[in-house]
LOTI-33752 format. One record per atom (N, C-alpha, C): residue in three letters; z, y, x. Coordinates in steps of 0.02 Angstrom, whole numbers, padded with zeros to 5 digits, always signed. Each point is the difference from the previous one (the first is absolute). Layout:
<rs>
ALAZYX ...
</rs>
This chain:
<rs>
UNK+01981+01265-01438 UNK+00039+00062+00002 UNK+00019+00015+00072 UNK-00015+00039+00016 UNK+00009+00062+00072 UNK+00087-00025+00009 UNK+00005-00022+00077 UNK+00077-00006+00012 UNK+00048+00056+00011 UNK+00046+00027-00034 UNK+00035+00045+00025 UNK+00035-00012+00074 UNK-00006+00072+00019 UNK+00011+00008+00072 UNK+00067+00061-00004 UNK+00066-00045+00009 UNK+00073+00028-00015 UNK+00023+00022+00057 UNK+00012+00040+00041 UNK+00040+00016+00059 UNK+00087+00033-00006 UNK+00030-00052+00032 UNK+00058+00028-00004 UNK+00064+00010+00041 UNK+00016+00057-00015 UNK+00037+00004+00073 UNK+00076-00002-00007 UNK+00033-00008+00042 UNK+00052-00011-00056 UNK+00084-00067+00066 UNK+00034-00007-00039 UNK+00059-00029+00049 UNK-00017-00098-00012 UNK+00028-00015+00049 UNK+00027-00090+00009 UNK+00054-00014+00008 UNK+00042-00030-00044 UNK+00053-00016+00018 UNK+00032-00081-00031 UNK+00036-00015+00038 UNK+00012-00078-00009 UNK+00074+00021-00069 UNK-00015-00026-00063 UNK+00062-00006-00053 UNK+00053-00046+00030 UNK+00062+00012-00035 UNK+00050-00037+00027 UNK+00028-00003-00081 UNK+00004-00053-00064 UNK+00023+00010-00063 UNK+00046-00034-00009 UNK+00081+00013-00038 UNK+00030-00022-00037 UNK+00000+00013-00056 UNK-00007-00082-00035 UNK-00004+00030-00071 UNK+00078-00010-00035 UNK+00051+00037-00038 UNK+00052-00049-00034 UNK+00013+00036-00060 UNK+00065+00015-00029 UNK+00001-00003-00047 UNK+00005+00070-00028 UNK-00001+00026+00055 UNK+00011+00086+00005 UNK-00006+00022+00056 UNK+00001+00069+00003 UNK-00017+00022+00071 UNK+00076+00037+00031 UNK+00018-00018+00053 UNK+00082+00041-00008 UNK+00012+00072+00024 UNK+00074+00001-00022 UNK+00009+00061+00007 UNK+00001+00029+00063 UNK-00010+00084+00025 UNK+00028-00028+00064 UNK+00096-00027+00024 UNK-00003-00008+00050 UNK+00051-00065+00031 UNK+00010-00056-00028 UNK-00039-00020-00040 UNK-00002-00064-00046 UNK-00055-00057+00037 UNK+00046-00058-00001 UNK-00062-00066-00008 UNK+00000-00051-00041 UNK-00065+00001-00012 UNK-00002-00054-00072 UNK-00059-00048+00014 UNK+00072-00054-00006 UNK-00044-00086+00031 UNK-00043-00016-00044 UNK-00026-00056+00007 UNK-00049-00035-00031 UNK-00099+00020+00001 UNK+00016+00033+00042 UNK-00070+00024+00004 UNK-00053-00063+00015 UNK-00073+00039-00012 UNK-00055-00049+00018 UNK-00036+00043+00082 UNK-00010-00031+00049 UNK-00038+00036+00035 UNK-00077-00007+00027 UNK-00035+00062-00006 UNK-00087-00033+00018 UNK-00017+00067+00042 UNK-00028-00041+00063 UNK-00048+00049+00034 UNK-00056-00005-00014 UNK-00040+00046+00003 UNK-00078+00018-00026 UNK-00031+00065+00021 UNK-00065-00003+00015 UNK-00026+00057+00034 UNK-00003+00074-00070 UNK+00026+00056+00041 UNK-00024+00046-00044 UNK+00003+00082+00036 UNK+00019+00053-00019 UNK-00033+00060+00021 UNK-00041+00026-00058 UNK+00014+00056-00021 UNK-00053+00026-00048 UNK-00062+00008+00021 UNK-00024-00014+00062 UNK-00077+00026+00039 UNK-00025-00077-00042 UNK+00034-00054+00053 UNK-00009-00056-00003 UNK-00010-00038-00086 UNK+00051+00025-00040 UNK+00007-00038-00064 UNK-00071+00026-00003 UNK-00039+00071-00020 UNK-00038+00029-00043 UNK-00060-00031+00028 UNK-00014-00029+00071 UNK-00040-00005+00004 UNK-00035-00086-00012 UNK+00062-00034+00008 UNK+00000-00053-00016 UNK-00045-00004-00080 UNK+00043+00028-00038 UNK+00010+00025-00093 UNK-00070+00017+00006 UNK-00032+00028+00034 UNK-00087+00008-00001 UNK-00019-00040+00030 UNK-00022-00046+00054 UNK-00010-00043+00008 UNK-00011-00059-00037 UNK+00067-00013-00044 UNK-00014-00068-00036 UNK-00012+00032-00057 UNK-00041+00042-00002 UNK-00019+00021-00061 UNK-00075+00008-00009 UNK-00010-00010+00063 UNK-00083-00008+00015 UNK-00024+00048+00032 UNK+00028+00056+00041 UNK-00027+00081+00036 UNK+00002-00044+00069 UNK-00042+00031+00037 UNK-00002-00010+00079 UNK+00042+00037+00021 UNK+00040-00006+00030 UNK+00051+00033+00002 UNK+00004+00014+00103 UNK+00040+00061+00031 UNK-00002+00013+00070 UNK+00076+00041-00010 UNK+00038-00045+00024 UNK+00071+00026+00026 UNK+00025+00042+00065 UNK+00008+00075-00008 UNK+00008+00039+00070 UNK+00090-00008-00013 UNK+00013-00004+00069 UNK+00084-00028-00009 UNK+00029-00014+00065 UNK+00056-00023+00015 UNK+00035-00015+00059 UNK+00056-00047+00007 UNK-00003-00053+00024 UNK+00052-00035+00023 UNK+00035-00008+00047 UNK+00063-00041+00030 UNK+00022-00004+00054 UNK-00050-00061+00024 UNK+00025-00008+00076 UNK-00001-00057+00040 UNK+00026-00050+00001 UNK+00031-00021-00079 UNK+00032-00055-00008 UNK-00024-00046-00035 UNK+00038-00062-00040 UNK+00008-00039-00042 UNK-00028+00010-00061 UNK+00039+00063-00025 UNK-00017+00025-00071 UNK-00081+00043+00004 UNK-00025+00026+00051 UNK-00048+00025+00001 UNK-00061-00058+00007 UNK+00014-00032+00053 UNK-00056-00065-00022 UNK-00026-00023-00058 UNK+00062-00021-00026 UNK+00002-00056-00068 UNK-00033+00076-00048 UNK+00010+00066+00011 UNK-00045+00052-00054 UNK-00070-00014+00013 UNK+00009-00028+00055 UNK-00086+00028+00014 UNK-00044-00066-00014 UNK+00012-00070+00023 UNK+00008-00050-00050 UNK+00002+00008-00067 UNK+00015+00033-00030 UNK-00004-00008-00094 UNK-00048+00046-00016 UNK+00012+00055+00046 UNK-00067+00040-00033 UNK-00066-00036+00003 UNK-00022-00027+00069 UNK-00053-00024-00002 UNK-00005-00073-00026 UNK+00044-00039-00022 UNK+00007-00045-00055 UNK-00040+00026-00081 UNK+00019+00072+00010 UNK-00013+00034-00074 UNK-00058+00023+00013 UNK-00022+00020+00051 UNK-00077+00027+00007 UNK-00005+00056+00001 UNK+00073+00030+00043 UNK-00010+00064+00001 UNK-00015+00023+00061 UNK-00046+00051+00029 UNK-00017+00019+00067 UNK+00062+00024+00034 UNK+00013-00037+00068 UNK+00048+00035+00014 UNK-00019+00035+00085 UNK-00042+00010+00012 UNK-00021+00037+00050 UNK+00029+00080+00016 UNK+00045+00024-00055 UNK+00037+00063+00019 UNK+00042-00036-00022 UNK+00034-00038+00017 UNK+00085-00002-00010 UNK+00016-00008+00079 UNK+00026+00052+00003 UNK+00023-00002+00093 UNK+00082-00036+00030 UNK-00019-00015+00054 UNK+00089-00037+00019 UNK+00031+00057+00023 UNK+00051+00007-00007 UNK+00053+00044+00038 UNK+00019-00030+00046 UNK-00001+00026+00062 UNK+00041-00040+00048 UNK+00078-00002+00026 UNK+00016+00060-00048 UNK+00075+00012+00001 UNK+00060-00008-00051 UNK-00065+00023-00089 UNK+00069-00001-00049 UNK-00032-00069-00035 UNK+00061-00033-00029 UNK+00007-00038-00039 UNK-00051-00013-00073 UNK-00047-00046-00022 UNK+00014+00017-00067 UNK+00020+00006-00026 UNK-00033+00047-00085 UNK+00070+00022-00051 UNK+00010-00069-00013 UNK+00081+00030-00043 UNK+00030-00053-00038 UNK+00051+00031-00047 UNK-00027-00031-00068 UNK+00019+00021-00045 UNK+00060-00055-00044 UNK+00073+00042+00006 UNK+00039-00041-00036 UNK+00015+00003-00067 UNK-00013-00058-00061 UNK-00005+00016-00048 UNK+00057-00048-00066 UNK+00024+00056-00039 UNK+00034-00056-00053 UNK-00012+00028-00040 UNK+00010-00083-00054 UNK-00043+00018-00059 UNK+00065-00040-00058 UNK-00004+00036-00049 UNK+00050-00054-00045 UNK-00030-00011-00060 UNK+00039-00063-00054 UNK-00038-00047-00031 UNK-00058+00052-00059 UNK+00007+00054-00024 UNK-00028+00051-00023 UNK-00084+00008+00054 UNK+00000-00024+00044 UNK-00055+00023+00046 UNK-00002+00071+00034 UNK+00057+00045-00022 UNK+00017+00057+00047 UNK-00008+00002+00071 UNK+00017+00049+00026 UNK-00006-00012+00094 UNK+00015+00063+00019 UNK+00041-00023+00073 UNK+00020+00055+00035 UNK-00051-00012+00069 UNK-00008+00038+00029 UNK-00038-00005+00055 UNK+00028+00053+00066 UNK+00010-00042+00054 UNK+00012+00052+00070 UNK-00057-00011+00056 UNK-00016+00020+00028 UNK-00065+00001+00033 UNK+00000+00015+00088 UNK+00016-00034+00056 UNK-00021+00017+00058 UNK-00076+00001+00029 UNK-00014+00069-00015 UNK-00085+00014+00012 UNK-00031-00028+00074 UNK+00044-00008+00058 UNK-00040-00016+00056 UNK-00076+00020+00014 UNK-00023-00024+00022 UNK-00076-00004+00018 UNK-00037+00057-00074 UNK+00016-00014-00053 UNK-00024+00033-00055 UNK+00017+00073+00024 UNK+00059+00025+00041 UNK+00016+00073-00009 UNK-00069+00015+00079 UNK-00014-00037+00044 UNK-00044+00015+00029 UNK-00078+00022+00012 UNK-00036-00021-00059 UNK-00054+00011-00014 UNK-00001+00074-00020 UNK-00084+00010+00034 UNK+00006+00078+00031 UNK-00068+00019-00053 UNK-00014+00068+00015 UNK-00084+00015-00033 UNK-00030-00008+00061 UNK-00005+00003+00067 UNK-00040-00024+00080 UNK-00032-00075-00039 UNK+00055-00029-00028 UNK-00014-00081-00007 UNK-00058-00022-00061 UNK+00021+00070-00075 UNK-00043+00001-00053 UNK-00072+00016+00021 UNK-00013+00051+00052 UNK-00037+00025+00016 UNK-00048-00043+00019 UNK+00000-00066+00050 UNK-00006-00048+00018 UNK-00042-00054-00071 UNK+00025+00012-00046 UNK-00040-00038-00069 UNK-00049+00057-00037 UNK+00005+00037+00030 UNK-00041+00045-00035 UNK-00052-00003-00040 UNK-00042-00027+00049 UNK-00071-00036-00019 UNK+00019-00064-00092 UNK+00032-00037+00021 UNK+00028-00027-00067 UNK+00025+00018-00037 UNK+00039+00043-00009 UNK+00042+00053-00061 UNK-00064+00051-00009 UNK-00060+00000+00043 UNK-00039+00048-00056 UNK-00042-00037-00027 UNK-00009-00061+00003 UNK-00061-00050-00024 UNK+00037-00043-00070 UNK+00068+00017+00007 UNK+00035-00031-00064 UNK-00007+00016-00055 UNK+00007-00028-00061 UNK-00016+00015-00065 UNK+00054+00045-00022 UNK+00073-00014+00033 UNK+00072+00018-00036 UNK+00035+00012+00054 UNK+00038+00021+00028 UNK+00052+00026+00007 UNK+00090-00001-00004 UNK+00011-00046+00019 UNK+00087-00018-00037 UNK+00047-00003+00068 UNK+00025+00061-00014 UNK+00077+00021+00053 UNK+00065-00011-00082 UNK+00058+00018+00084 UNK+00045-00025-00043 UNK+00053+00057+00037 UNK+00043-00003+00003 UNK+00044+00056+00072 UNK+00082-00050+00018 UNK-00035-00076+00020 UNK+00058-00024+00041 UNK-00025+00020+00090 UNK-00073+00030+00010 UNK-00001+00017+00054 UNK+00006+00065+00001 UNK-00014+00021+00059 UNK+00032+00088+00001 UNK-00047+00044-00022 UNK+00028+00028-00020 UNK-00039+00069-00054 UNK-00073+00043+00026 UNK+00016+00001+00068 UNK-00053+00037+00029 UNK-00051-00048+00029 UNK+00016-00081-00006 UNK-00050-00039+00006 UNK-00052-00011-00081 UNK+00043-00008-00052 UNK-00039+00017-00049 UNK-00021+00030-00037 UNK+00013+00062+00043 UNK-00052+00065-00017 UNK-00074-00008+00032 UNK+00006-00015+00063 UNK-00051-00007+00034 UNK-00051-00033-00036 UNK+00040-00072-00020 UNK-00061-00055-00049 UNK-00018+00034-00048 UNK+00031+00024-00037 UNK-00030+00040-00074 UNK-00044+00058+00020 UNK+00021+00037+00057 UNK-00056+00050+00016 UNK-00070-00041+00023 UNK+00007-00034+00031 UNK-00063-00033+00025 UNK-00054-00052-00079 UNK+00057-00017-00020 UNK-00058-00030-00077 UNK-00009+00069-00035 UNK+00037+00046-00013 UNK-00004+00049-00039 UNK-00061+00021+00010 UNK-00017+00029+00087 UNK-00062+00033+00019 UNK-00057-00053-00015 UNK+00001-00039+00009 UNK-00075-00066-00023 UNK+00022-00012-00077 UNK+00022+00024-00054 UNK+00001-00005-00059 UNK+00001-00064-00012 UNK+00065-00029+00047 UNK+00034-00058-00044 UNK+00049-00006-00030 UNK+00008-00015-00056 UNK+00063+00008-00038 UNK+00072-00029+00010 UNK+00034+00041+00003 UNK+00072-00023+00029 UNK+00046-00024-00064 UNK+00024-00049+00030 UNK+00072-00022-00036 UNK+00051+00021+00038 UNK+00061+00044-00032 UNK+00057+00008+00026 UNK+00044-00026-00023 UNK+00044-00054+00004 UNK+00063-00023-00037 UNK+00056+00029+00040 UNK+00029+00061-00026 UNK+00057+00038+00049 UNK+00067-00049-00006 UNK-00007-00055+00044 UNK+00062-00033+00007 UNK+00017-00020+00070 UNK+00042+00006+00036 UNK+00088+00042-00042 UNK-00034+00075+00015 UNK+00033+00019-00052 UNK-00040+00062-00026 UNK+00037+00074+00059 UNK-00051+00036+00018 UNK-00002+00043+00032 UNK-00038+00087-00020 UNK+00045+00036+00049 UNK-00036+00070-00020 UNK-00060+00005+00013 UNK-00050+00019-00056 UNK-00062-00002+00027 UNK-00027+00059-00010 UNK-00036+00032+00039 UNK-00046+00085-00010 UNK-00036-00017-00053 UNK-00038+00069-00034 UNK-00066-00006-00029 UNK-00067-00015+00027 UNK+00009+00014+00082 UNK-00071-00017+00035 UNK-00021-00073-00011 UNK+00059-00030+00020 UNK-00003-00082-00018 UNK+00006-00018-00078 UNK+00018+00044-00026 UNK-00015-00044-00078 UNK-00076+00024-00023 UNK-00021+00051+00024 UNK-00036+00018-00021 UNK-00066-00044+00020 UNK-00003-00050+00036 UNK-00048-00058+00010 UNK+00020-00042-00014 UNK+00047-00022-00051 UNK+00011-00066-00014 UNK-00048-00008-00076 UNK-00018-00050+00003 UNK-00015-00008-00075 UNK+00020-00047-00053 UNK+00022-00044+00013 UNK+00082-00016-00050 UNK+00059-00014+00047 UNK+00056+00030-00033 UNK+00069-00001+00018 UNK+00024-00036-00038 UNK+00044-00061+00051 UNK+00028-00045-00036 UNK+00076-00023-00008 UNK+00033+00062-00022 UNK+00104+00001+00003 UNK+00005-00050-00057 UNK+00055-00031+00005 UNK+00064-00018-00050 UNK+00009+00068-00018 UNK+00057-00037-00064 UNK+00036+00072-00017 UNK+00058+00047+00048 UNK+00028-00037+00060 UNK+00032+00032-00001 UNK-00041+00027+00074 UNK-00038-00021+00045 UNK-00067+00044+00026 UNK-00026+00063-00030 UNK-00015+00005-00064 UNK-00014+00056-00044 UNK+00049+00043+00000 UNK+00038-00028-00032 UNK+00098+00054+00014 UNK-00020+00013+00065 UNK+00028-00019+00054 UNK+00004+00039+00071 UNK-00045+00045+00000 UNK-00078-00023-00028 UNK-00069+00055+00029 UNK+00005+00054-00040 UNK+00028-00031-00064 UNK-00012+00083-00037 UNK+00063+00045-00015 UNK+00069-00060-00014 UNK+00045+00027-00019 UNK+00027+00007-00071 UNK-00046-00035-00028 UNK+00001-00024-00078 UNK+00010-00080+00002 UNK+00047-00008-00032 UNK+00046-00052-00024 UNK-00044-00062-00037 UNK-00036-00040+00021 UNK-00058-00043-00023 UNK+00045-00054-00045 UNK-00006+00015-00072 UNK+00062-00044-00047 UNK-00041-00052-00043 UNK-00066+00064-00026 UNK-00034-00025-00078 UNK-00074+00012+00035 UNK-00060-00003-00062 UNK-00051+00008+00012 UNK-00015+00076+00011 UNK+00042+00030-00035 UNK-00020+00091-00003 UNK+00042+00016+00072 UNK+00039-00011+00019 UNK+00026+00026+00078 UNK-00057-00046+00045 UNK-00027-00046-00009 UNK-00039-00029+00054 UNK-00056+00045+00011 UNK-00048+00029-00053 UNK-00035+00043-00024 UNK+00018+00060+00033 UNK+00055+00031-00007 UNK+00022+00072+00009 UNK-00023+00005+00097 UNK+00054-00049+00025 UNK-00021-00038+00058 UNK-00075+00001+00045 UNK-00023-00038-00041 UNK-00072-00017+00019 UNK-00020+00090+00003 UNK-00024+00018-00049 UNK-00020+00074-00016 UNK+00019+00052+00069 UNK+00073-00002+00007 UNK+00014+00023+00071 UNK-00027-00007+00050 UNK-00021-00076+00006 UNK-00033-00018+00064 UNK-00070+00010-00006 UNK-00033-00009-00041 UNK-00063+00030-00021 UNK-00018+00061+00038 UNK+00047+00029-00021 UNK-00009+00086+00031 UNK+00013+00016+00047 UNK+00018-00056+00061 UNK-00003+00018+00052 UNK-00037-00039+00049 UNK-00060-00018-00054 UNK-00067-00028+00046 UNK-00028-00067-00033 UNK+00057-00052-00010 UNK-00023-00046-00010 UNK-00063-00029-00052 UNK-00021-00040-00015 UNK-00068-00002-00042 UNK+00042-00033-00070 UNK+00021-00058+00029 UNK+00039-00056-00050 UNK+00042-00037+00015 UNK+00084+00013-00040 UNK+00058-00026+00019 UNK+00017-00062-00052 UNK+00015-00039+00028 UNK+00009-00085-00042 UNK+00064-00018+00006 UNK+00065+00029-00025 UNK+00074-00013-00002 UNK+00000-00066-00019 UNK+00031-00046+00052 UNK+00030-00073-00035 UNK+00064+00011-00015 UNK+00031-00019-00059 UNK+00056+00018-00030 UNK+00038-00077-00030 UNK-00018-00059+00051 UNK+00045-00055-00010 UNK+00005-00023-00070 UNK+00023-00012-00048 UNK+00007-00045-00073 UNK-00031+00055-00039 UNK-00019+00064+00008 UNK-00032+00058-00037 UNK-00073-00003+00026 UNK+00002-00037+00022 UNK-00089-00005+00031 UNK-00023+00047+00057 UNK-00054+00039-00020 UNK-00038+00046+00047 UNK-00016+00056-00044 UNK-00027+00041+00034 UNK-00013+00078-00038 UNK-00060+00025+00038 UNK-00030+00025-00030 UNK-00071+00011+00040 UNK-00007+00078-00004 UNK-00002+00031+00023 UNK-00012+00082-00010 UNK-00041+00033+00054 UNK-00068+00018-00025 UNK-00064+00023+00047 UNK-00031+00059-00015 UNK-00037+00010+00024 UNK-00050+00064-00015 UNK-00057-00017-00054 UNK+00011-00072-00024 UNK-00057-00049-00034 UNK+00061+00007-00081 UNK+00030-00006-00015 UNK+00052-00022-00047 UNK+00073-00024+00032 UNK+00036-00020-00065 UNK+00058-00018+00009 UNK+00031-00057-00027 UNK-00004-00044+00005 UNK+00032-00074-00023 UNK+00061-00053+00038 UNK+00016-00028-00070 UNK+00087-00046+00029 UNK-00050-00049-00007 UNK+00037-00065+00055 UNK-00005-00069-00017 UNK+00069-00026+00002 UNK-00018-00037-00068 UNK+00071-00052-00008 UNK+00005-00041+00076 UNK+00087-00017-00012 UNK+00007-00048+00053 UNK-00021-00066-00008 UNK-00022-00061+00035 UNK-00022-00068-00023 UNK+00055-00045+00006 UNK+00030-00025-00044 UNK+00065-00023-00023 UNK-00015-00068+00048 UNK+00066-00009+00026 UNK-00001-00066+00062 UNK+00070-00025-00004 UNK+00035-00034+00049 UNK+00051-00026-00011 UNK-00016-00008+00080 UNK+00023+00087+00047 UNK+00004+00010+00054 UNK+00060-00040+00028 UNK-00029-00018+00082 UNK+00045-00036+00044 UNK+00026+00028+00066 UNK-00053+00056+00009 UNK-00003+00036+00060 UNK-00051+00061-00005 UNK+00039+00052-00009 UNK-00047+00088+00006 UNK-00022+00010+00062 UNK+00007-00034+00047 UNK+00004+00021+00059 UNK-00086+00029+00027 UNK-00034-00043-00016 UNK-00085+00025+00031 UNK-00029+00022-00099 UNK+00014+00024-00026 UNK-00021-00011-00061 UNK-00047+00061+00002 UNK+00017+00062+00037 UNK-00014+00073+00013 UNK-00066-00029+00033 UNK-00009-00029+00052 UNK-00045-00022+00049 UNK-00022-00034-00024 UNK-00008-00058-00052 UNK-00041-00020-00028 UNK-00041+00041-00042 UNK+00007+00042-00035 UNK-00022+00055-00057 UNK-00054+00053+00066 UNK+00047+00023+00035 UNK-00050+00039+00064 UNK-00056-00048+00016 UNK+00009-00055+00010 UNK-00068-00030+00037 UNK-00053-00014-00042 UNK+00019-00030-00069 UNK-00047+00011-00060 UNK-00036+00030-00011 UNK+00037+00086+00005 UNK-00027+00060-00029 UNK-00043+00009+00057 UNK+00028-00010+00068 UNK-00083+00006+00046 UNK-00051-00035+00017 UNK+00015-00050-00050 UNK-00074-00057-00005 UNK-00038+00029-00058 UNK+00039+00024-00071 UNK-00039+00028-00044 UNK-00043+00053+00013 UNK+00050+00069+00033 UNK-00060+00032+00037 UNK-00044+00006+00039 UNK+00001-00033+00043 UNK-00061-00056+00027 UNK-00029-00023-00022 UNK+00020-00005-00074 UNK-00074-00050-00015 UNK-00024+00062-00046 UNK+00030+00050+00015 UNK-00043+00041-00077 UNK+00029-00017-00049 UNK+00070-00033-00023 UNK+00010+00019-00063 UNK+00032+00065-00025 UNK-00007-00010-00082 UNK+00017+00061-00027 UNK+00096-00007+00026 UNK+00036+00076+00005 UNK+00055-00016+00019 UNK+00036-00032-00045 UNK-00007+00012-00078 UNK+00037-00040-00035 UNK+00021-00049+00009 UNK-00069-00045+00006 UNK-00027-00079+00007 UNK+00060-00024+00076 UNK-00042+00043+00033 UNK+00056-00019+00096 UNK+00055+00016-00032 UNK+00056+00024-00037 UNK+00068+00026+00003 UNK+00037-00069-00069 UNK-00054-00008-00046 UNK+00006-00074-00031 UNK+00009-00058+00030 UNK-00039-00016+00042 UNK+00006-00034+00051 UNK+00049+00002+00042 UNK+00016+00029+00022 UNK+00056+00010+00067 UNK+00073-00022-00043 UNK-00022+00043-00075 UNK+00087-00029-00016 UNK+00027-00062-00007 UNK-00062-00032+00003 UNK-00012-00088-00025 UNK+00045-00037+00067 UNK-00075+00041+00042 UNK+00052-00035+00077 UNK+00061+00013+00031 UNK+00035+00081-00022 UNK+00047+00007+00007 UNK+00066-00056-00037 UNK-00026-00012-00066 UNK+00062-00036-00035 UNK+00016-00059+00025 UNK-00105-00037+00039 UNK+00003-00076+00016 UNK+00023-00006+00047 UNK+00030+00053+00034 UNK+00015-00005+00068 UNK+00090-00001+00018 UNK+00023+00014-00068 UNK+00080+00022-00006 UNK+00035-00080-00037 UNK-00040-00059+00006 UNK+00000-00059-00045 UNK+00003-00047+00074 UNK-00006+00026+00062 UNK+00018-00040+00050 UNK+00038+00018+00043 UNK+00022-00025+00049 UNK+00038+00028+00078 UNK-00008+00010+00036 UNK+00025+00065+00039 UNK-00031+00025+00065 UNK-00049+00044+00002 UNK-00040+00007+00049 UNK-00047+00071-00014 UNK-00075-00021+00001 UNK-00027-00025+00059 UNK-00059-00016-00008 UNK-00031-00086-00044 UNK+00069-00023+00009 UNK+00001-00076-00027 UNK-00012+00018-00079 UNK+00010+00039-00013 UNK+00009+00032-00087 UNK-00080+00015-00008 UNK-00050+00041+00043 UNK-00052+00019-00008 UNK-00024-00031-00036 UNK-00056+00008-00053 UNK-00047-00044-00055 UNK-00078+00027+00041 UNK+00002-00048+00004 UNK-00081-00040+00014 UNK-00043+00034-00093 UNK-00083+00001+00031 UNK-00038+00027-00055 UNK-00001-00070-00063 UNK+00019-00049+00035 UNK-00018-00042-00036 UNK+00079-00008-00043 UNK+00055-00016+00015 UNK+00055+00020-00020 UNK+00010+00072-00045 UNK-00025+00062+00008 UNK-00013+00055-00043 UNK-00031-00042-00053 UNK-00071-00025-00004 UNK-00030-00034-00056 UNK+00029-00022-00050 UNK+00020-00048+00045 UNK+00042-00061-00046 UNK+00066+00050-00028 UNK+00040+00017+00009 UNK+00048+00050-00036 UNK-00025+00027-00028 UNK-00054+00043-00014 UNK-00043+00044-00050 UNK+00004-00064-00050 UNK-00042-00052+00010 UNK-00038-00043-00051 UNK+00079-00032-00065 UNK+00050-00028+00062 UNK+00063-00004-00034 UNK+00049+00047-00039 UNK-00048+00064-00007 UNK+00035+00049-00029 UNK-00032+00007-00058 UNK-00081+00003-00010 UNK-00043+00011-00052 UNK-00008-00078-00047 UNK+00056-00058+00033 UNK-00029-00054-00040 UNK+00078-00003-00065 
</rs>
């Protein structure tokens, strides 16, 4: 089987996690926490999440000149991911993302973008040649908006298919939706884009339909313990959620994104890729931290097999 060829562009940032028993209020502190650093960034999780999933994977991205940027660049190529466009900053910091999570597996997240708010389209421009030779396509918008326009215009014109996961979710035109070919919100991503209240399966739907009509091909709402919702120009279908005994939501989104761009890469039907992804999304909410959580293809397996026995 032909290796998928995943390009993704997207943020790095070093996690900082407490886990305890709740998350507090503000002016509140509440002892007893657990703490774990671990590499993550939505650029970084997704591409990892394809990676150990078997895609060849090429990370366009930016770090600082530090500590935390080394040790990124170290794991990626631990993971086998190309990192020949991940550029140093010589001025900002890597991101770093501060995160709590309580015994529920909830999470709050605050985010100093550094080096991530730097990456330019001069710099996308620069991978060019690789984002048009790619199978897929997967932005995210922790970098700046007019840098990942650029990437999606450039796969768009060589008819490669884009993944958009609008997180943290932003105003986006129709020019740019109008080359995406799956959009990948939560529910409350959907709320912001459309303005409809993402509750049940028929508001996810109503949702999707909106965005439909303003370009997109096919919108895949993850909707947390309600599963996913699929709404395309192909049909319209829910997937149940995959019942777990979550520890950490934190990369669960990014696990499900990197899935879904190995499936289309490989040519599967979207069903099949969006079945899949929810698998890895759930296996991925059953550990801690962000990329430490990622499931390996062989780990997907084995959870499939322990589910059907």
């Amino acid at each position: 089987m032909k290796t998928q060829r995943i390009v993704v562009v997207g943020s790095v940032n070093t996690d900082m996690v407490v886990k305890s028993d709740r998350i507090p209020a503000p002016g509140e502190t509440v002892l007893g926490g657990t703490f774990v650093m671990a590499a993550g960034g939505k650029g970084a999780n997704q591409a990892v999440a394809a990676a150990r999933l078997g895609a060849q994977v090429t990370l366009v991205a930016k770090v600082g000149r530090d500590v935390f940027g080394d040790q990124a660049l170290k794991n990626f190529r631990s993971e086998g991911i190309a990192t020949e466009y991940i550029l140093p900053d010589p001025q900002a910091a890597t991101g770093v993302a501060l995160i709590l999570v309580d015994r529920q597996g909830e999470n709050l997240i605050s985010v100093a973008s550094g080096a991530n708010s730097t990456l330019c389209p001069e710099e996308i421009a620069r991978a060019a040649a690789v984002i048009r030779a790619a199978d897929v396509l997967l932005v995210q918008l922790e970098v700046p908006l007019d840098t990942v326009r650029c990437a999606v215009e450039l796969a768009a014109a060589a008819g490669v298919p884009v993944i958009l996961n609008p997180a943290p979710v932003a105003v986006l035109d129709d020019a740019l939706l109008s080359r995406v070919t799956i959009l990948t919100p939560n529910e409350g991503e959907a709320q912001r884009l459309t303005g409809i209240a993402v509750v049940d399966e028929q508001s996810a739907q109503a949702a999707g339909e909106k965005l439909l009509a303003r370009g997109v091909r096919d919108v895949v709402i993850t909707m947390g313990a309600q599963g996913a919702m699929w709404i395309g120009r192909g049909g319209r279908r829910h997937f149940p959620a995959v019942p777990v005994e979550a520890v950490d939501t934190t990369a669960a989104g990014d696990a499900f994104n990197g899935s879904l761009a190995c499936g289309l890469a490989a040519a599967q039907s979207l069903e099949a890729a969006i079945r899949q992804s929810c698998l890895a999304g759930a296996l991925a909410t059953t550990r801690l931290g962000a990329q430490p959580s990622l499931p390996t293809s062989a780990d997907l397996r084995n959870f499939i097999q322990s589910r059907t026995n």
